[in-house]
N, C-alpha and C positions, 0 to 999 in steps of 0.2 A: 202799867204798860208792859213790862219785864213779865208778867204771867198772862195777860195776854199773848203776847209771842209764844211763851211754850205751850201753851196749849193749842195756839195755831200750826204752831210743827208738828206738836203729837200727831194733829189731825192730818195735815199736810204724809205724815209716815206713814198711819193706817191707811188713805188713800190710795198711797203709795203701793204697798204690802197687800192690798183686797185688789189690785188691779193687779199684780204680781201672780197671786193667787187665782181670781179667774184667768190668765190667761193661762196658766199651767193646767188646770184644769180642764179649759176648753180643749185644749191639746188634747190633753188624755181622752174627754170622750168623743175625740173624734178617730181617734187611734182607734179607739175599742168598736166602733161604731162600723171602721173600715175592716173589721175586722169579724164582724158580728159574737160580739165579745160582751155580757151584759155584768155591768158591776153590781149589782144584787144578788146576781148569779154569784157571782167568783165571793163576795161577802157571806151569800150563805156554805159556799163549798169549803171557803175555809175554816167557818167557823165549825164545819163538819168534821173537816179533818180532826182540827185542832183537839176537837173532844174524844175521838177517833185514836189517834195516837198518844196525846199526851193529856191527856183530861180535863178538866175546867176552867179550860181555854175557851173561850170565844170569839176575841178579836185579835189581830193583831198583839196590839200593846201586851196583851194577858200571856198572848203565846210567846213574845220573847220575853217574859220575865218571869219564865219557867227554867230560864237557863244560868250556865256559873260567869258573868263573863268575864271576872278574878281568874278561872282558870282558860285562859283561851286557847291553847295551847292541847287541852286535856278531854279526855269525855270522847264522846263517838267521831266519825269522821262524815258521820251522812244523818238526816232528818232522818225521822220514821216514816217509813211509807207503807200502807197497805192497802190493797183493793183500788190499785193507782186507778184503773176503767171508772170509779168512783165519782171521781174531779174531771169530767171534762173539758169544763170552764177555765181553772185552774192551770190544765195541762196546754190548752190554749194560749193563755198568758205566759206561760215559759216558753214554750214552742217562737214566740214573736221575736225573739233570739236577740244577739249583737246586733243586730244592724236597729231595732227597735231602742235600743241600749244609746245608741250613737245618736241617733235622730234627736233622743229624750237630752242627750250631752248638749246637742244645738242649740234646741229651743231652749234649754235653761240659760244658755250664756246669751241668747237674743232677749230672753225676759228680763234679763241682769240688765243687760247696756239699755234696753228701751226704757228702763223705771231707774236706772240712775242709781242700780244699788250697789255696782262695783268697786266701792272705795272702802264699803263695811263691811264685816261680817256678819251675816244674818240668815235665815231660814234659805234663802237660797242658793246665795252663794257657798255656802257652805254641800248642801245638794249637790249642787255641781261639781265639786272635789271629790264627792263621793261616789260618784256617779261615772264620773271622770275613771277614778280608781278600779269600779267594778267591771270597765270596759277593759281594765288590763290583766283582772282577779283571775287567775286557773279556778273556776269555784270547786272539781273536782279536789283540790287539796286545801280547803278551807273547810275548818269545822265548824259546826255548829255554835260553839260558845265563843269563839270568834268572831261569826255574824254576825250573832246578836249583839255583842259586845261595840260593832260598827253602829246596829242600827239605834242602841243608848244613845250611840254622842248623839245620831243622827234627830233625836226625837228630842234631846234638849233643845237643840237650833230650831226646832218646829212644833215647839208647844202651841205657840197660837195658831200655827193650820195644822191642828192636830188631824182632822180629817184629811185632810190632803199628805202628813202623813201616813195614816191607814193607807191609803191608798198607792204610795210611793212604794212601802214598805212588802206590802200584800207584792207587788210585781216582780221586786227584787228575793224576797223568801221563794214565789214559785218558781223562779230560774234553777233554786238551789233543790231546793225539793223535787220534783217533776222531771227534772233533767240529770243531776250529776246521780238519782236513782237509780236510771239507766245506765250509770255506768260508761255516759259517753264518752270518747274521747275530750282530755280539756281544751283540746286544738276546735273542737266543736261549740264551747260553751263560751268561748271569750276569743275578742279579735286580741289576740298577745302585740302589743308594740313595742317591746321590752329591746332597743336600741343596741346593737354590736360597737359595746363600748374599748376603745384605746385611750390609753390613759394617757393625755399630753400635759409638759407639766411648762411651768411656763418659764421662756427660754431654754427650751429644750425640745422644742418640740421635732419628730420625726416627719420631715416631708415626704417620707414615703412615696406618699399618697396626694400631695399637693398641689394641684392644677396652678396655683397662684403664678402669678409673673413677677410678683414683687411690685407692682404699681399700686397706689391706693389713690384713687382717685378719689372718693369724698375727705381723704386725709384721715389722720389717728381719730380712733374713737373716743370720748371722752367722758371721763371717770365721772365725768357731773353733769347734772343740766337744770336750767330753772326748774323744772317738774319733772322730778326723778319717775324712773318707772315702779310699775306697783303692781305685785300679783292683786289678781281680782278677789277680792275681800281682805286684801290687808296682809299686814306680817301673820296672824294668826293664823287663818286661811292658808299661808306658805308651810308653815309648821304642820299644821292639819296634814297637806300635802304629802308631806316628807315622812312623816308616823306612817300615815297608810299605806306609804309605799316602798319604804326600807326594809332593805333582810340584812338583819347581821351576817353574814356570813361564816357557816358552821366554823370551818378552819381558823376563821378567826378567832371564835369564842374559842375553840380547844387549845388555842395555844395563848390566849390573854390578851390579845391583837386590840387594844383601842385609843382611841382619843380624836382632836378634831381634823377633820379633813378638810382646807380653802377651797371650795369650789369657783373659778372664775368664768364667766360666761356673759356674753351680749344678747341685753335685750336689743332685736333690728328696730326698723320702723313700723312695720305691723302687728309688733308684740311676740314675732317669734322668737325665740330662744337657737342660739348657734355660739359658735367658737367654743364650746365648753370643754375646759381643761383645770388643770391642777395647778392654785397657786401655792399651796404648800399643803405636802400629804404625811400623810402616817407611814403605812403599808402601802403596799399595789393591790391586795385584796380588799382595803377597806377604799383606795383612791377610786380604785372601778367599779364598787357599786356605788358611791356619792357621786361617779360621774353617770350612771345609768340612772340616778335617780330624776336628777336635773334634767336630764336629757327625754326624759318621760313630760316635763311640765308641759301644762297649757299656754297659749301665748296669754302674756300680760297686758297692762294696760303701759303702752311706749310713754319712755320720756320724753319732753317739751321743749325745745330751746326756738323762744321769737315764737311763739303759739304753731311752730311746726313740730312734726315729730321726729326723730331724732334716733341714731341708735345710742347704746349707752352701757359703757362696763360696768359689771355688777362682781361680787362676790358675797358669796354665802356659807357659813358655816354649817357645817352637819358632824353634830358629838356621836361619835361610838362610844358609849361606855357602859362596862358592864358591872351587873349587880344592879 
């Protein structure tokens, strides 16, 4: 009976995951479709390029594992481009800009909650943090062993829609390629949301700024609730978050500046994130970017209390440390 059951969930998860999957798909080509955008097209363009600039490349996969992504930090600052009038298809696909980028953020988090996969990490969820991520990326100051070294983790979460990532993958490279070539402004290539962080530390905080009246009408928030909140795909997925979106900051590294930073912050009732401030910091240089990090997140999945939802204090550690 015990392997009856799992092999009924196996199937039960593949189901899951192939519906997950056509829907992301259908997405796309209806995207591409609005767009008169043909992905056979764009599959042979790049596998033109690929042989084109960097040689016995053909697909995707082949072309980013041409790269160091040990040194990510190193190596050129831009793809090779030549004979860009070449790629028209290509140049199309990048051209569909941020706002394509933003739409793509939606429907992953609408494919996530309608198949019930936001409690794990897995091929999409994980998508969606990255995705998330590159809607905040200057890709103009992102190099290329860096990319590729995103789009690695990115293809271990999506070994089983390996096609689907080709295709993921293929959209995100020609943003990089086709556009930051041009040398466009990065104000042009990425919607920046990058938060005007003050660092409030807690019992201390500067009213400055604060409309408050001192009344709380729902009363103190509470540290706990039957069903705590949870970023969407789990602690992992939060971690994930926080790698792709932290800068040490230079000044700190030149003068040895690290260790952990308490971020404290409320998830509301809709999952958004607010009150975010400093329950116990290091620096002010390392407390403002752990508070710009947090303050970057997507809404979560809210806490529960009586099967309502609830807001709910959270805290989070983010290590600076270097070496």
């Amino acid at each position: 009976m015990k392997n009856y059951l799992t092999v009924l969930l196996i199937g039960i998860s593949s189901i899951i995951f192939a519906n997950a999957q056509n829907d992301l798909n259908s997405w796309l080509d209806s995207t591409y479709t609005a767009n008169n955008i043909s992905q056979n097209d764009a599959d042979a363009e790049f596998s033109t390029y690929a042989q084109e600039n960097y040689k016995k490349a053909t697909n995707v996969s082949g072309f980013i594992s041409q790269f160091k992504p040990k040194k990510r930090n190193k190596g050129p600052k831009e793809f090779n481009l030549s004979h860009k009038l070449n790629y028209p298809t290509l140049s199309s696909i990048a051209h569909l800009g941020t706002n394509h980028f933003k739409a793509l953020e939606q429907e992953l988090y609408r494919i996530i909650m309608v198949n019930g996969l936001e409690k794990d990490r897995n091929a999409f969820t994980y998508l969606w943090i990255y995705i998330n991520h590159l809607n905040n990326l200057p890709l103009n100051d992102t190099r290329p062993n860096d990319m590729t070294y995103e789009l690695f983790e990115l293809k271990k979460y999506m070994l089983a829609e390996d096609v689907l990532f080709e295709r993921i993958a293929l959209i995100i490279l020609a943003r990089k390629i086709f556009l930051a070539n041009n040398y466009i402004n990065s104000d042009a290539l990425v919607n920046k949301t990058y938060p005007k962080t003050k660092v409030v530390y807690l019992g201390k905080e500067n009213n400055e700024d604060d409309d408050s009246t001192g009344a709380d009408i729902e009363g103190p928030t509470p540290d706990f609730a039957e069903v705590d909140p949870c970023f969407i795909g789990g602690m992992d997925n939060m971690i994930s978050f926080i790698v792709l979106n932290i800068n040490y900051p230079e000044k700190a590294r030149e003068v040895g500046d690290q260790g952990i930073v308490f971020v404290k912050l409320v998830v509301d009732k809709d999952g958004g994130i607010t009150d975010v401030g400093i329950r116990k910091g290091v620096k002010k240089i390392l407390d403002r970017e752990a508070t710009r990090v947090i303050q970057l997140m997507p809404k979560w999945i809210p806490g529960e209390q009586l099967n309502e939802p609830v807001k709910v204090n959270f805290t989070i550690p983010i290590n600076f440390r270097l070496g």
